[in-house]
N, C-alpha and C positions, 0 to 999 in steps of 0.2 A: 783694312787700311786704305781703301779708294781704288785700289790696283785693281780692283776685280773687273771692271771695265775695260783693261788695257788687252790686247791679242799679243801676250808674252811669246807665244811661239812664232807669228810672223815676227814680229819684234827681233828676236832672235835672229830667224832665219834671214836677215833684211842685213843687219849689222855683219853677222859672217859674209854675205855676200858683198856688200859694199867695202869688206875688211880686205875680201881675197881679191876683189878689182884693183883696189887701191892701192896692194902689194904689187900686184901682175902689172901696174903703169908705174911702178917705180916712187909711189906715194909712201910714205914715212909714217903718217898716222890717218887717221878719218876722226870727222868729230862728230861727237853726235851728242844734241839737246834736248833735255827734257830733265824737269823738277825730278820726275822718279825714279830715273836710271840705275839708283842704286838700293831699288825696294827689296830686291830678292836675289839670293846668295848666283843664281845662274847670272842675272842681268850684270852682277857687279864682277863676274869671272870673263866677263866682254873686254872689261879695259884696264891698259897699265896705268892711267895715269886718271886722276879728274881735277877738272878745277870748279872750283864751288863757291857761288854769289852768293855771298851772306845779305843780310837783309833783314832788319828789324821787323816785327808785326807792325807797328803803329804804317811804317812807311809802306809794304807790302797790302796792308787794308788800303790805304788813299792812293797807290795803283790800280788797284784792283777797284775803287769804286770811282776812281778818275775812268777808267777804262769806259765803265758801265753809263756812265753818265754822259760821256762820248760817245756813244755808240744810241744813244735815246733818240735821236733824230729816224734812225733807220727801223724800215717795218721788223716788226717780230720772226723769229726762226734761226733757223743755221745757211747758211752760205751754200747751201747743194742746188741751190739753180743761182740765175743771172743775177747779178749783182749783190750788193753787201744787205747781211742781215743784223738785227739784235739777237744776238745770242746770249746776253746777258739780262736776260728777263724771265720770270717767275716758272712762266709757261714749260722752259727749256726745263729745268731744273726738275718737276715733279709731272705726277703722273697725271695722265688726263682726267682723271676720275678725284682727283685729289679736291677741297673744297679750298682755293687758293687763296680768296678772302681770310680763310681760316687762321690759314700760315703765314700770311701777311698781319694779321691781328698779331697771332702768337711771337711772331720776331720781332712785332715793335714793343709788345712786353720784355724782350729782354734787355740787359741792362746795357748792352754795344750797340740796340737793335732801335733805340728808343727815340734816338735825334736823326736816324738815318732814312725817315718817311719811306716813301715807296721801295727804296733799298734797303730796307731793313730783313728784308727774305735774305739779301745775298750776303749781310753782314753773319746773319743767322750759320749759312752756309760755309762763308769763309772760317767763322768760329769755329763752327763742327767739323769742317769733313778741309778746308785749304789750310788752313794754318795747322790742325794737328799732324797733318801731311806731312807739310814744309819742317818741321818738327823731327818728325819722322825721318825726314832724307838727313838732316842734320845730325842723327846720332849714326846715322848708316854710312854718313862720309866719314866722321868720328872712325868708327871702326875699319873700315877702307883703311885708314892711314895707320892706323894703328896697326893694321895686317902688310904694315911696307908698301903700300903703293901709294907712289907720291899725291899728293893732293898741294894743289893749289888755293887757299881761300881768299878769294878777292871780297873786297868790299861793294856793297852794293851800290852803291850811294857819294860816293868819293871818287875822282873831286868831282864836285856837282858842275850838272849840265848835261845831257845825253851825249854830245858830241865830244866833249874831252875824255864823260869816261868811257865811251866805247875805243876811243884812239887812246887813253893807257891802257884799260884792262885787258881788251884783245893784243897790245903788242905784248905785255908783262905776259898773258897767256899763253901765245906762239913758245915765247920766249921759255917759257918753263913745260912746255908740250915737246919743244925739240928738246931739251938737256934733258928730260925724262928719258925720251926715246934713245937719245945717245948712250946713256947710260946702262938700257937695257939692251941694246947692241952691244957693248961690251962685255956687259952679265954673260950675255948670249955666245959671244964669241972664247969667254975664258971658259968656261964649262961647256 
C-alpha cells in the first residue's frame, strides 16, 4: 500500500509522547497530519476523533502537478542541505540504475500520462502509487466511523480560495475536535 516506507514504530512512539506531554500541560487533544494515519489498525487505535479532507482526483492531480511545476525553478534533490530543492523530479522517484528516459517514454504512453510532457513520470506515479493511497485512506476513514469514532469530512475545495477555506475548515475543525473530546470526557467520566 505505499506505507512500507513510513517508520510506524517511531510514528507511534512520537504520537504517545506528544499525547502524554500534551495531557501533563493541561492540552485536550494533539493533532497530528498526514494523508496515512489511518493505514493500519495500531496507527488508527492513536485517535478518538479524525477529520478527513475529501478531495476529487481530477483536483488533487492539478495540486499535485501545480506543486511540481512550481518547484521547476529550483535545482534537483530533497531539501537535507541549504536551501530549497525539486523534489518533485524523476530522479527522486526511481532508482539510480533505473533507465529514466525509459519511464519517461512509458508514462507519456499512458492514457493520463500523454498531454502531461515531462510530467508524465509523476502523473504515472500519482496514478499508481497517490491516488490509490488517497483511496485507500478513504475506505479506512469509512470504517473508522463506522467503528464509532467521530469523523469529520470536510470538503476540500469549498469555498474556494486558500485563505477562506483554511479560516472555515479549521474553525468547523477545532469546533468538532473539542465536542468530540467533550464527549469522550463524559463517556469517560460515566463509566
Amino acid at each position: 500500500h505505499g506505507t512500507e516506507a513510513i517508520d510506524w514504530d517511531g510514528f507511534y512512539r512520537s504520537v504517545a509522547a506528544k499525547t502524554e506531554a500534551a495531557s501533563a500541560a493541561g492540552h485536550d487533544f494533539v493533532v497530528v497530519e498526514g494523508f496515512l494515519l489511518l493505514a493500519r489498525p495500531e496507527s488508527r487505535a492513536l485517535f478518538g476523533a479524525a477529520v478527513v479532507i475529501d478531495i476529487e482526483e481530477s483536483e488533487a492531480w492539478a495540486r499535485r502537478r501545480a506543486r511540481a511545476a512550481g518547484m521547476a525553478h529550483l535545482p534537483p534533490g530533497l531539501s537535507e542541505s541549504e536551501g530549497a530543492h525539486n523534489y518533485e523530479v524523476l530522479e527522486t522517484y526511481t532508482l539510480s540504475t533505473a533507465d529514466r528516459a525509459a519511464v519517461l517514454q512509458q508514462a507519456m504512453a499512458t492514457p493520463n500520462g500523454a498531454g502531461e510532457g515531462d510530467l508524465a513520470w509523476l502523473r504515472l506515479y500519482f496514478d499508481e502509487v497517490v491516488w490509490p493511497a488517497a483511496e485507500e485512506q478513504r475506505r479506512a476513514a469509512e470504517a473508522f466511523s463506522e467503528a464509532g469514532i467521530p469523523v469529520l469530512r470536510v470538503n476540500g475545495i469549498e469555498p474556494p480560495g486558500q485563505d477562506k477555506w483554511v479560516a472555515a475548515s479549521v474553525a468547523t475543525s477545532v469546533d468538532f475536535l473539542r465536542a468530540a473530546h467533550a464527549v469522550a470526557v463524559r463517556q469517560s467520566s460515566a463509566g
